[in-house]
N, C-alpha and C positions, 0 to 999 in steps of 0.2 A: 588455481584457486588460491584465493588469499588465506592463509594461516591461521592472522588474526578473526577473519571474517568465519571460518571453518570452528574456532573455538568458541566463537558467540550462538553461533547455529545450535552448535553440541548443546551448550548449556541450556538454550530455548527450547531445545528438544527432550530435551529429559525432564526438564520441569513441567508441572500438570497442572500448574496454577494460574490461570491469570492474572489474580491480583499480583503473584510474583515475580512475573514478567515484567507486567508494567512498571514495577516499582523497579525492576530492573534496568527497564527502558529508559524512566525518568530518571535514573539515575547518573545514565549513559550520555544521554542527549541533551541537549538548552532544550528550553520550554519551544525557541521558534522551530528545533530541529522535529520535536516531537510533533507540532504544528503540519510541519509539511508531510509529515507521513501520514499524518489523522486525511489532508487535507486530497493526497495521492491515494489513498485507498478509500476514500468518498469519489473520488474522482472515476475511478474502475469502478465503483460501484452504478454511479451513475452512467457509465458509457453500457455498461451488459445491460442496463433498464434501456436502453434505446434511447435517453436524452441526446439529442442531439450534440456535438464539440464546440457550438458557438454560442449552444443558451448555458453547456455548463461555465464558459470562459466567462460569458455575461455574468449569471448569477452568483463565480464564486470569486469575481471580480482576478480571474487570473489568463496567461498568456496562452492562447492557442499553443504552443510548444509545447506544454506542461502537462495539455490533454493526450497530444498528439501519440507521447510516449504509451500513454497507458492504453490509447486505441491498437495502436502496434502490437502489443505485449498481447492484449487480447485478444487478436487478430492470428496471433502464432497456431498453428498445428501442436495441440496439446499442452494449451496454453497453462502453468501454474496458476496465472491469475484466476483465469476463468475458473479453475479446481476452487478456486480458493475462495472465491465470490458464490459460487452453487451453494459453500458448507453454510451460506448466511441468510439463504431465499428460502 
C-alpha cells in the first residue's frame, strides 16, 4: 500500500465533515481531477440502478472503458463500491 495514499485515507477518516473534505479535495485536486471523480462515482451510481454501459457512455458522452472499470468493481464479491452506493439509496 502506498504511504502517501494511507495518510490521505487517515485524515478522510477522522474528519466528520463534509464540507471539510471537499475543501480538502478541492484543495488537493484541479477542478478537471475533481470532475472525473464526481463523474466515476455517477458513473457506479448509475451502473447499481441498472442503466445500461452503452446509454451511460452515450449520455455522459464518455469511453466505454471508463464504465467498464466501475462495472468490474461492482461486480466483485464484496464489492466496497457497492457498500458504498447502498449508504446513498
Amino acid at each position: 500500500m502506498d504511504k502517501n495514499l494511507l495518510e490521505i485515507c487517515q485524515y478522510l477518516a477522522n474528519s466528520n465533515n463534509a464540507k471539510t473534505i471537499y475543501k480538502f479535495l478541492e484543495s488537493l485536486l484541479t477542478p478537471k481531477e475533481l470532475q472525473t471523480l464526481s463523474s466515476r462515482w455517477q458513473i457506479v451510481k448509475l451502473l447499481d440502478q441498472g442503466v445500461p454501459q452503452r446509454k451511460i457512455a452515450k449520455d455522459l458522452h464518455l469511453s466505454l472503458c471508463k464504465i467498464t472499470r466501475g462495472s468490474k468493481e461492482l461486480k466483485k464479491r464484496n464489492s466496497i463500491l457497492k457498500k458504498a452506493v447502498n449508504q446513498f439509496q
